[in-house]
mmJSON file of the N, C-alpha and C atoms, coordinates in Angstrom:
{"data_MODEL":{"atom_site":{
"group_PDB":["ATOM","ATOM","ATOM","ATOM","ATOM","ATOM","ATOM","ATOM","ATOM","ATOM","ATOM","ATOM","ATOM","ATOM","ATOM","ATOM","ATOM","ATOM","ATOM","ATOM","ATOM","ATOM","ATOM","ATOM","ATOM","ATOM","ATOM","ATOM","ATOM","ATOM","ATOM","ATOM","ATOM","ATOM","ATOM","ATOM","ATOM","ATOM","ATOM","ATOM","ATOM","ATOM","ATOM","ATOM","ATOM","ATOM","ATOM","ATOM","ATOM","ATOM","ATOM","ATOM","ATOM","ATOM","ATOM","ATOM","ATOM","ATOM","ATOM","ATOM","ATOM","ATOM","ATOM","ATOM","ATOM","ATOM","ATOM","ATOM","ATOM","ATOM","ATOM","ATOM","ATOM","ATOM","ATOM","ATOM","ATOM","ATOM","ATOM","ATOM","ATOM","ATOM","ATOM","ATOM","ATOM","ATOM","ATOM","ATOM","ATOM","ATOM","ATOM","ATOM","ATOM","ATOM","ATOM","ATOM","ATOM","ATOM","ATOM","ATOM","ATOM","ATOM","ATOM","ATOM","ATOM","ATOM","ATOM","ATOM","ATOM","ATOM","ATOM","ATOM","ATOM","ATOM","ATOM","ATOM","ATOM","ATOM","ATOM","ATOM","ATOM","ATOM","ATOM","ATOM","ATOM","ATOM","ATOM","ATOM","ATOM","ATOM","ATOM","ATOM","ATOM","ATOM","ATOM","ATOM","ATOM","ATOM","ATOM","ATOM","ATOM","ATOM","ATOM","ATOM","ATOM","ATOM","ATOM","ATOM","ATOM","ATOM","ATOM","ATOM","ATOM","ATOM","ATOM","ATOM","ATOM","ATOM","ATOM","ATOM","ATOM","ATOM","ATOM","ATOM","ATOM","ATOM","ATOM","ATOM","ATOM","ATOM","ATOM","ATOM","ATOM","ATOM"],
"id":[1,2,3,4,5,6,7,8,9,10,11,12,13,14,15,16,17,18,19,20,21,22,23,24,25,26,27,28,29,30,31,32,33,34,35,36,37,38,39,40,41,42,43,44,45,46,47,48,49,50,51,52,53,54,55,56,57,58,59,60,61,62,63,64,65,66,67,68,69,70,71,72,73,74,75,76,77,78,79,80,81,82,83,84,85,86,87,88,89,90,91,92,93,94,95,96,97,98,99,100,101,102,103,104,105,106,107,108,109,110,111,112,113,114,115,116,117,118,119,120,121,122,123,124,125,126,127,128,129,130,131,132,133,134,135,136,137,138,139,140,141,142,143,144,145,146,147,148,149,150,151,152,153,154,155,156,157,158,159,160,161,162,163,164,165,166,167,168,169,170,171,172,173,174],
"type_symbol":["N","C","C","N","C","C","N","C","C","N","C","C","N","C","C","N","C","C","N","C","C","N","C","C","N","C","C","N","C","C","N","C","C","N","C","C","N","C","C","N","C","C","N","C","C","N","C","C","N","C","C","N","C","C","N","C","C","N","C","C","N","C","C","N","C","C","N","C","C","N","C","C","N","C","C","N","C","C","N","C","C","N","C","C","N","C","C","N","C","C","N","C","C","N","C","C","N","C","C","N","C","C","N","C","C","N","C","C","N","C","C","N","C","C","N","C","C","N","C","C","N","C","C","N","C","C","N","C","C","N","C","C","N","C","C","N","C","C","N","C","C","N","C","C","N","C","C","N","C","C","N","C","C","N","C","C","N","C","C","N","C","C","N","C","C","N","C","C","N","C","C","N","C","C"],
"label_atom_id":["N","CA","C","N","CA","C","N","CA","C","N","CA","C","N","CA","C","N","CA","C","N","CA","C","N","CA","C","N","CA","C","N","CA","C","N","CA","C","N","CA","C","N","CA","C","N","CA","C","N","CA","C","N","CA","C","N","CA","C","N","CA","C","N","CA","C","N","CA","C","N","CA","C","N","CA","C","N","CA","C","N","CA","C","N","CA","C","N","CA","C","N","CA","C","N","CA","C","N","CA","C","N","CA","C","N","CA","C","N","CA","C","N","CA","C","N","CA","C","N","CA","C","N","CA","C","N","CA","C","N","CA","C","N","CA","C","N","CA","C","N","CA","C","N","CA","C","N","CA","C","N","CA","C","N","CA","C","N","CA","C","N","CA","C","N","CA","C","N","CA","C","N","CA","C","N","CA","C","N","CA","C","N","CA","C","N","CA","C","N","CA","C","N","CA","C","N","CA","C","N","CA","C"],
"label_alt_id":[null,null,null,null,null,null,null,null,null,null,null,null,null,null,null,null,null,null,null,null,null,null,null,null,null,null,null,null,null,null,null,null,null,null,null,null,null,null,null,null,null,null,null,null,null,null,null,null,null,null,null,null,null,null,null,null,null,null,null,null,null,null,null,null,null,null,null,null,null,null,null,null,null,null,null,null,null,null,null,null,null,null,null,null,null,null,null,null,null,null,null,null,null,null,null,null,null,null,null,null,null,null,null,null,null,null,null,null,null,null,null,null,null,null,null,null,null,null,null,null,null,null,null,null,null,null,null,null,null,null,null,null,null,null,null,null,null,null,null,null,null,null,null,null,null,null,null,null,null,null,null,null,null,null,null,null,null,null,null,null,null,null,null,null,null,null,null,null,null,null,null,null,null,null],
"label_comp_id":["UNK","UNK","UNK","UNK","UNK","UNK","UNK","UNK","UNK","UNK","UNK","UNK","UNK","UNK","UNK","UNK","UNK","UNK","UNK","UNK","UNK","UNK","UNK","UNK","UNK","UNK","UNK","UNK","UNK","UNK","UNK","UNK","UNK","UNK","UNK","UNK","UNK","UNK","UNK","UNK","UNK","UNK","UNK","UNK","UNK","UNK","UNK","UNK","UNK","UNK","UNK","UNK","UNK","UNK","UNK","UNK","UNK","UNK","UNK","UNK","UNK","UNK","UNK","UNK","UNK","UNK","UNK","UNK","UNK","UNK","UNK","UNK","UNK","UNK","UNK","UNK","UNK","UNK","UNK","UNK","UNK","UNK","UNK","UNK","UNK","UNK","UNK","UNK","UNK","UNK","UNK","UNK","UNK","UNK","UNK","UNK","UNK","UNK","UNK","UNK","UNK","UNK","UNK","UNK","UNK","UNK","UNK","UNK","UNK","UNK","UNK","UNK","UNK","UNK","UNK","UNK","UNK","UNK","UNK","UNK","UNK","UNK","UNK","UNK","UNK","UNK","UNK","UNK","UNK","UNK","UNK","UNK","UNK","UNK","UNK","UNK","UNK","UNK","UNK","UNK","UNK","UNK","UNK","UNK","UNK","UNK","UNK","UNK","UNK","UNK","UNK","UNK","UNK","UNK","UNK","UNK","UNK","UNK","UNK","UNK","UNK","UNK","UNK","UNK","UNK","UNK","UNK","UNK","UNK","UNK","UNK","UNK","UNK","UNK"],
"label_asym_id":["A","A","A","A","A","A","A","A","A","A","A","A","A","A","A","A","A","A","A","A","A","A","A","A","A","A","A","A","A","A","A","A","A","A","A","A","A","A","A","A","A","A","A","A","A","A","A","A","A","A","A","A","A","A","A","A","A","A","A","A","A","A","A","A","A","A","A","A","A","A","A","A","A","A","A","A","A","A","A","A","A","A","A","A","A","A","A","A","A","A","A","A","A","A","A","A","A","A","A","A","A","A","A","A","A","A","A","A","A","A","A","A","A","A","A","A","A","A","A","A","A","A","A","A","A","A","A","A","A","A","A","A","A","A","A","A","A","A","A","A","A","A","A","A","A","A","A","A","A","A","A","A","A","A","A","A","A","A","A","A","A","A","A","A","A","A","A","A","A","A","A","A","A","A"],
"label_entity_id":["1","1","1","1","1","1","1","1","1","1","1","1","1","1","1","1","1","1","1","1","1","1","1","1","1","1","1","1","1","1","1","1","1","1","1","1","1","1","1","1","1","1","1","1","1","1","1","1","1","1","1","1","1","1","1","1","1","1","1","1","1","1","1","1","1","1","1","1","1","1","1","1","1","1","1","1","1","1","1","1","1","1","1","1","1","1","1","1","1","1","1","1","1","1","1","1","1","1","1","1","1","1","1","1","1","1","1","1","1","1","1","1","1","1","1","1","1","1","1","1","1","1","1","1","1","1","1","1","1","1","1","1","1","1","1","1","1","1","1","1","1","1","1","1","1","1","1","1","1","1","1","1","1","1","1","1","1","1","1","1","1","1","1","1","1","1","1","1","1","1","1","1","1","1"],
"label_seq_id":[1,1,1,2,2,2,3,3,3,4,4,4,5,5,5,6,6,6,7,7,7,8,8,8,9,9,9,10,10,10,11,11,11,12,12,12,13,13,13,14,14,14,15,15,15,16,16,16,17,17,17,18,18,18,19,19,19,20,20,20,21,21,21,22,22,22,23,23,23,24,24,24,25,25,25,26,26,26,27,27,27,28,28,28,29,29,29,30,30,30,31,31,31,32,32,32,33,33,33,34,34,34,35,35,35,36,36,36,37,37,37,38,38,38,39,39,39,40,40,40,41,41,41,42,42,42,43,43,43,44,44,44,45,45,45,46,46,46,47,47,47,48,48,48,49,49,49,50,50,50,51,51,51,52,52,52,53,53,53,54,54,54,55,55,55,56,56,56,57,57,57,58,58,58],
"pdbx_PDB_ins_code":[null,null,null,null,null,null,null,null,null,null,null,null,null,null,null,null,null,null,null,null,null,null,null,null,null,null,null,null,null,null,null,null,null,null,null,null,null,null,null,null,null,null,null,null,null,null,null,null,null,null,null,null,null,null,null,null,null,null,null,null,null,null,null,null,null,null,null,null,null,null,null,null,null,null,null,null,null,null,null,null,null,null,null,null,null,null,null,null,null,null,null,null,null,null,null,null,null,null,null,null,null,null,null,null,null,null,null,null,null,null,null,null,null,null,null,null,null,null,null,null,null,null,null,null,null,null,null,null,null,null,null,null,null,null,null,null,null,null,null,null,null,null,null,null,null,null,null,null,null,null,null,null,null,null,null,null,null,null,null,null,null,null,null,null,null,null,null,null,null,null,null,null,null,null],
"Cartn_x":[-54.658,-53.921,-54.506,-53.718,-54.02,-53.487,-53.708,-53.2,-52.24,-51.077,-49.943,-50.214,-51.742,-51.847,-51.774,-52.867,-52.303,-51.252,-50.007,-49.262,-48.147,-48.403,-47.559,-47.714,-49.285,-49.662,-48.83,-48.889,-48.425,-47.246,-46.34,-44.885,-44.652,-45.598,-45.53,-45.522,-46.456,-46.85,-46.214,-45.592,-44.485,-43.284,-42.669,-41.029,-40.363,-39.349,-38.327,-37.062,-36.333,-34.935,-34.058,-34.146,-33.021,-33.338,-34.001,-34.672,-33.944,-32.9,-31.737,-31.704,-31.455,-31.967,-33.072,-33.904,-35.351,-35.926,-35.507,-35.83,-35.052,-33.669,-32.335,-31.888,-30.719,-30.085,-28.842,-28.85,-27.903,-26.985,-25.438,-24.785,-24.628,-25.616,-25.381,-25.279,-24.639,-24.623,-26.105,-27.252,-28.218,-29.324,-28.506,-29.686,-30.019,-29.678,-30.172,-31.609,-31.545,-32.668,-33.353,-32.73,-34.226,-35.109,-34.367,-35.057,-35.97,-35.919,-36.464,-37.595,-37.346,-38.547,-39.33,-39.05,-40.195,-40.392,-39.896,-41.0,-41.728,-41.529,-42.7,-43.531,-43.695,-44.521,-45.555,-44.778,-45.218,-45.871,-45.79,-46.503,-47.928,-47.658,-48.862,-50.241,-49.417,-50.086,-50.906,-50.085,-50.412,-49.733,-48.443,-47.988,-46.413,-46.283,-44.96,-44.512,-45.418,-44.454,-45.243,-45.857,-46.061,-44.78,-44.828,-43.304,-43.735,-45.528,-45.474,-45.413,-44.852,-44.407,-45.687,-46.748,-48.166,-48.862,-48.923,-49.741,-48.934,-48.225,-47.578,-47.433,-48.091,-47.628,-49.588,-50.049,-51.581,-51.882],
"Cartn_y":[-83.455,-84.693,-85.617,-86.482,-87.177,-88.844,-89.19,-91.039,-91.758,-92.429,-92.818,-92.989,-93.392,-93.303,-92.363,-91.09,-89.841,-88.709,-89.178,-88.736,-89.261,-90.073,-91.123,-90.543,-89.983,-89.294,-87.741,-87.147,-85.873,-85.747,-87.112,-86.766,-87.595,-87.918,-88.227,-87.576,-86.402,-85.472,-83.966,-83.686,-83.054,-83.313,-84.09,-84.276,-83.236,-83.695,-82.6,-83.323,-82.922,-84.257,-83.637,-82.08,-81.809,-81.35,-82.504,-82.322,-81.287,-81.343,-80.512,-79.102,-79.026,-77.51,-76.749,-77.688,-77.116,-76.858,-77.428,-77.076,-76.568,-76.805,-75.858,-75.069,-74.09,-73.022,-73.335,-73.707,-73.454,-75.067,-74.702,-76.088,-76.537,-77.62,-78.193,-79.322,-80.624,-81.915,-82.456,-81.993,-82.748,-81.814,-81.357,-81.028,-81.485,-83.472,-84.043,-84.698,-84.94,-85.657,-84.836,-83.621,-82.42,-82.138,-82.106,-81.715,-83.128,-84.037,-85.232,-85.293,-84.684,-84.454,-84.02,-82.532,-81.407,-82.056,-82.576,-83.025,-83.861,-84.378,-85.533,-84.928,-84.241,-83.732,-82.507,-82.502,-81.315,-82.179,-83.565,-84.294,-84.796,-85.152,-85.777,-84.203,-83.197,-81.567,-81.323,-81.598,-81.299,-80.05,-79.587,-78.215,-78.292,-79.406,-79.373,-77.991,-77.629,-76.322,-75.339,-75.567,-73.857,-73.119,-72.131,-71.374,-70.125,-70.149,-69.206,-70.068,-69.72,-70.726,-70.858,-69.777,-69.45,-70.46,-70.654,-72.034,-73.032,-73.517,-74.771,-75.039,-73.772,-73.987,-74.258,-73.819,-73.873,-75.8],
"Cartn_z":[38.077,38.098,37.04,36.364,35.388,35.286,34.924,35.066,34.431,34.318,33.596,32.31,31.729,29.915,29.603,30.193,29.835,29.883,30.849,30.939,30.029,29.454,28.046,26.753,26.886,25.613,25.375,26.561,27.083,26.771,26.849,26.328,25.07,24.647,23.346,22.03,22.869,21.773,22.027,23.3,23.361,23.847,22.604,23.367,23.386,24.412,24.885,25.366,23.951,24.015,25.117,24.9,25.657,27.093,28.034,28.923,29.936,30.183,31.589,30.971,29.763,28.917,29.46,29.266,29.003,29.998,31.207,32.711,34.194,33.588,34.452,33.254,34.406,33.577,33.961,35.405,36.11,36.482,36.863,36.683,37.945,38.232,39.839,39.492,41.045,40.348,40.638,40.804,41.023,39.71,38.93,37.47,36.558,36.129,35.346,36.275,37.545,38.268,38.387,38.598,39.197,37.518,37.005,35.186,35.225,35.293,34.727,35.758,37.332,37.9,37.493,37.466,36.963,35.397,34.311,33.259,33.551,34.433,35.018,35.487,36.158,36.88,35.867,34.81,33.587,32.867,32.621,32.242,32.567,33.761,34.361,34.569,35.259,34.776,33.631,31.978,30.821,30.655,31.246,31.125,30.547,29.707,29.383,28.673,27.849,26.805,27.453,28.622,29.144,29.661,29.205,30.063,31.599,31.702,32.903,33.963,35.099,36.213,37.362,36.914,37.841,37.522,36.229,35.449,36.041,35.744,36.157,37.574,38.493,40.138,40.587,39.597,40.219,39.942],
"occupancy":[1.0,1.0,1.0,1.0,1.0,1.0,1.0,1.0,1.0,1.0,1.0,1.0,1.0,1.0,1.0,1.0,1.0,1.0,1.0,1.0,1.0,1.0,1.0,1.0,1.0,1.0,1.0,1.0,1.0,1.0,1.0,1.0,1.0,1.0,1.0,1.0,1.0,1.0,1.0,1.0,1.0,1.0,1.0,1.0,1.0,1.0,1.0,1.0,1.0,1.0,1.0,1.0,1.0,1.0,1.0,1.0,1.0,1.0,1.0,1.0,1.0,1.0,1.0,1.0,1.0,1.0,1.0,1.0,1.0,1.0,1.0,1.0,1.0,1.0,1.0,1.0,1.0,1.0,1.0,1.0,1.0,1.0,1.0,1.0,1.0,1.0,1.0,1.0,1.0,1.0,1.0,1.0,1.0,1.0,1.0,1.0,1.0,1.0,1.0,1.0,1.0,1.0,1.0,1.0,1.0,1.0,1.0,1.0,1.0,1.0,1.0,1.0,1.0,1.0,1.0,1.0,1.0,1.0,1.0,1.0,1.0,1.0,1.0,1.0,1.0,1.0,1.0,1.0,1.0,1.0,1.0,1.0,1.0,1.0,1.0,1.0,1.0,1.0,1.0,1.0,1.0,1.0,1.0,1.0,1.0,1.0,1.0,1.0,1.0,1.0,1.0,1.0,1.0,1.0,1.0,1.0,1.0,1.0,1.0,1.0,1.0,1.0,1.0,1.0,1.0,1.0,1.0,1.0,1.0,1.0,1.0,1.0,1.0,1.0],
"B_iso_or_equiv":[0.0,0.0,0.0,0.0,0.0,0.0,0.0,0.0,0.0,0.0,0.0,0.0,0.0,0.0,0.0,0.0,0.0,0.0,0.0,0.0,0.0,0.0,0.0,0.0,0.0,0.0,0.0,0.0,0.0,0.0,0.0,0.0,0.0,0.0,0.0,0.0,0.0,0.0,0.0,0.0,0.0,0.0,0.0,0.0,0.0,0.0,0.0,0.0,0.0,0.0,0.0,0.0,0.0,0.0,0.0,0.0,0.0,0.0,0.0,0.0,0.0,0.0,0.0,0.0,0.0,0.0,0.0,0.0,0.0,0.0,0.0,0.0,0.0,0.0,0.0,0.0,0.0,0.0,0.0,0.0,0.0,0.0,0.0,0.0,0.0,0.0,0.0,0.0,0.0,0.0,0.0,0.0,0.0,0.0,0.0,0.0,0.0,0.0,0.0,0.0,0.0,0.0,0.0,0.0,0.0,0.0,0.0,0.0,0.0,0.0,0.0,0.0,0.0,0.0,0.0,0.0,0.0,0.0,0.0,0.0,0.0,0.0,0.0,0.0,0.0,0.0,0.0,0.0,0.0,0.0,0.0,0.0,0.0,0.0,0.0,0.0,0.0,0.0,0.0,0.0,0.0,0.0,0.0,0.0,0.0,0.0,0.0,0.0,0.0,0.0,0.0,0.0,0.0,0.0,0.0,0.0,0.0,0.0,0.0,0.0,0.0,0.0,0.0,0.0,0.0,0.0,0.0,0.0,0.0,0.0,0.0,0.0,0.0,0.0],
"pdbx_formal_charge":[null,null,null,null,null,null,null,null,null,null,null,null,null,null,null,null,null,null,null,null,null,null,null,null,null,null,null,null,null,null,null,null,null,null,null,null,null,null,null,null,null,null,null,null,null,null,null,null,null,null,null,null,null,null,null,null,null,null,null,null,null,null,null,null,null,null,null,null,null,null,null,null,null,null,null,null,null,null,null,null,null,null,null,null,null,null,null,null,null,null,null,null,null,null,null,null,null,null,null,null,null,null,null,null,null,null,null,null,null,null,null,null,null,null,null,null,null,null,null,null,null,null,null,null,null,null,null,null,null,null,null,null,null,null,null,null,null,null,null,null,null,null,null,null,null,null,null,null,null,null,null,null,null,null,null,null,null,null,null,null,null,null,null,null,null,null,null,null,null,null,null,null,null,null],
"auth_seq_id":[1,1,1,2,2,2,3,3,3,4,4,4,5,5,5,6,6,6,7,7,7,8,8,8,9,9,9,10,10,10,11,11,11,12,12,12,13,13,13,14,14,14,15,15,15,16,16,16,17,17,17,18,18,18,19,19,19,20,20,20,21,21,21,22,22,22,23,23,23,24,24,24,25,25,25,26,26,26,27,27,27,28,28,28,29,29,29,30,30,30,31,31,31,32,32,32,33,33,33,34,34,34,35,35,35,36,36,36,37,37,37,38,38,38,39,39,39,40,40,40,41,41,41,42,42,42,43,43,43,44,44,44,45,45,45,46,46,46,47,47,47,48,48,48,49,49,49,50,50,50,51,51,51,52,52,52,53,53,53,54,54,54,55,55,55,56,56,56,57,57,57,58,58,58],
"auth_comp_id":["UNK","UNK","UNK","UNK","UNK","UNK","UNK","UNK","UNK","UNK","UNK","UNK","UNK","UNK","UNK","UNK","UNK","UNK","UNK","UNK","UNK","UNK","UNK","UNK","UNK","UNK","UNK","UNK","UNK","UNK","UNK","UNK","UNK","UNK","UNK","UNK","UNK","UNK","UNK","UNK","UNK","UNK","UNK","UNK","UNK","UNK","UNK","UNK","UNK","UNK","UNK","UNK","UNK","UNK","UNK","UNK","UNK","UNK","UNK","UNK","UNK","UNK","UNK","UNK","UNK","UNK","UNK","UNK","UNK","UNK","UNK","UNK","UNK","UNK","UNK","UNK","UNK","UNK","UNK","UNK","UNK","UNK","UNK","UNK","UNK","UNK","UNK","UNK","UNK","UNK","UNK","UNK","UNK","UNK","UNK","UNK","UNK","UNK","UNK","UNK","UNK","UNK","UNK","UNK","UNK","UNK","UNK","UNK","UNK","UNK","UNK","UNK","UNK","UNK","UNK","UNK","UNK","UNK","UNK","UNK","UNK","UNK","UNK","UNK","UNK","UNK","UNK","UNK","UNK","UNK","UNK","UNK","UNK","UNK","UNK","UNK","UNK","UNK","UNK","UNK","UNK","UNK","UNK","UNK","UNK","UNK","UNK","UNK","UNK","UNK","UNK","UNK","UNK","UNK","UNK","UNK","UNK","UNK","UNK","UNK","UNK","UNK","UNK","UNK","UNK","UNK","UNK","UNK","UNK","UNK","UNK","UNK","UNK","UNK"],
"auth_asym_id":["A","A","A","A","A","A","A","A","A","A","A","A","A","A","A","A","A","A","A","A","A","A","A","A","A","A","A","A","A","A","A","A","A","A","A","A","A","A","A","A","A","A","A","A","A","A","A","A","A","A","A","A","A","A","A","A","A","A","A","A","A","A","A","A","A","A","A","A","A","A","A","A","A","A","A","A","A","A","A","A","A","A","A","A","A","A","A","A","A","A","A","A","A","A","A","A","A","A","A","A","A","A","A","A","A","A","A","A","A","A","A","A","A","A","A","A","A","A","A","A","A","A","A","A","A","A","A","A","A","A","A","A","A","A","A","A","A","A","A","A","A","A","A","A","A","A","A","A","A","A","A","A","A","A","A","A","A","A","A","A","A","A","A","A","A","A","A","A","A","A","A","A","A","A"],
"auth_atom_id":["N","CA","C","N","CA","C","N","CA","C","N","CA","C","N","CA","C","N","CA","C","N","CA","C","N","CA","C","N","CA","C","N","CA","C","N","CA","C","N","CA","C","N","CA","C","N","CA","C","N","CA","C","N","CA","C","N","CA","C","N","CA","C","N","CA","C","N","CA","C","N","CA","C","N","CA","C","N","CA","C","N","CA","C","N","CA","C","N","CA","C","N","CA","C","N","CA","C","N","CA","C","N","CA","C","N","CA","C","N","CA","C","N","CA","C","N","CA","C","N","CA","C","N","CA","C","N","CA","C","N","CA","C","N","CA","C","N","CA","C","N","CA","C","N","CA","C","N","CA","C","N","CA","C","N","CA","C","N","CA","C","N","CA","C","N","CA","C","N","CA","C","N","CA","C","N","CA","C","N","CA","C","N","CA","C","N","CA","C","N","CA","C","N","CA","C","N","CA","C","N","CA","C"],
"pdbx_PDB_model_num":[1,1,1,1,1,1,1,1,1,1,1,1,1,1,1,1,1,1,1,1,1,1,1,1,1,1,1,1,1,1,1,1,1,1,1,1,1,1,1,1,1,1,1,1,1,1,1,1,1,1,1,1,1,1,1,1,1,1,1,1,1,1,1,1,1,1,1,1,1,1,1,1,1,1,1,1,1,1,1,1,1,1,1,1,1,1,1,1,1,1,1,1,1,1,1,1,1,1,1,1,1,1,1,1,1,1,1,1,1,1,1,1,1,1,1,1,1,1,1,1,1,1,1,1,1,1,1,1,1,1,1,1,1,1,1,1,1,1,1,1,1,1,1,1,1,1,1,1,1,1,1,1,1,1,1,1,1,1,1,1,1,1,1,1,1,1,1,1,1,1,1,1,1,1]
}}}
């Protein structure tokens, strides 16, 4: 866990414009909030451009 400066830095230095892309596949009406969750949460982690889901769940 990490603290709101460093989680500022985290998406500073990896943006990800096309956030609903980059974290759904699939077309539901709740996949722009759930995407914007999980980068938050990939943020505050430090696991935005990891793609294994073991890393990002530990």
């Amino acid at each position: 866990m990490t603290n709101i400066l460093e989680a500022i830095v985290n998406i500073a230095n990896n943006p990800v414009v096309a956030i609903r892309n980059h974290y759904t596949g699939r077309n539901r009406a709740n996949n722009v909030g759930e995407a914007l969750e999980m980068f938050v949460k990939d943020a505050f982690a430090n696991t935005i451009q990891e793609q294994d889901i073991q890393v990002k769940n530990t």
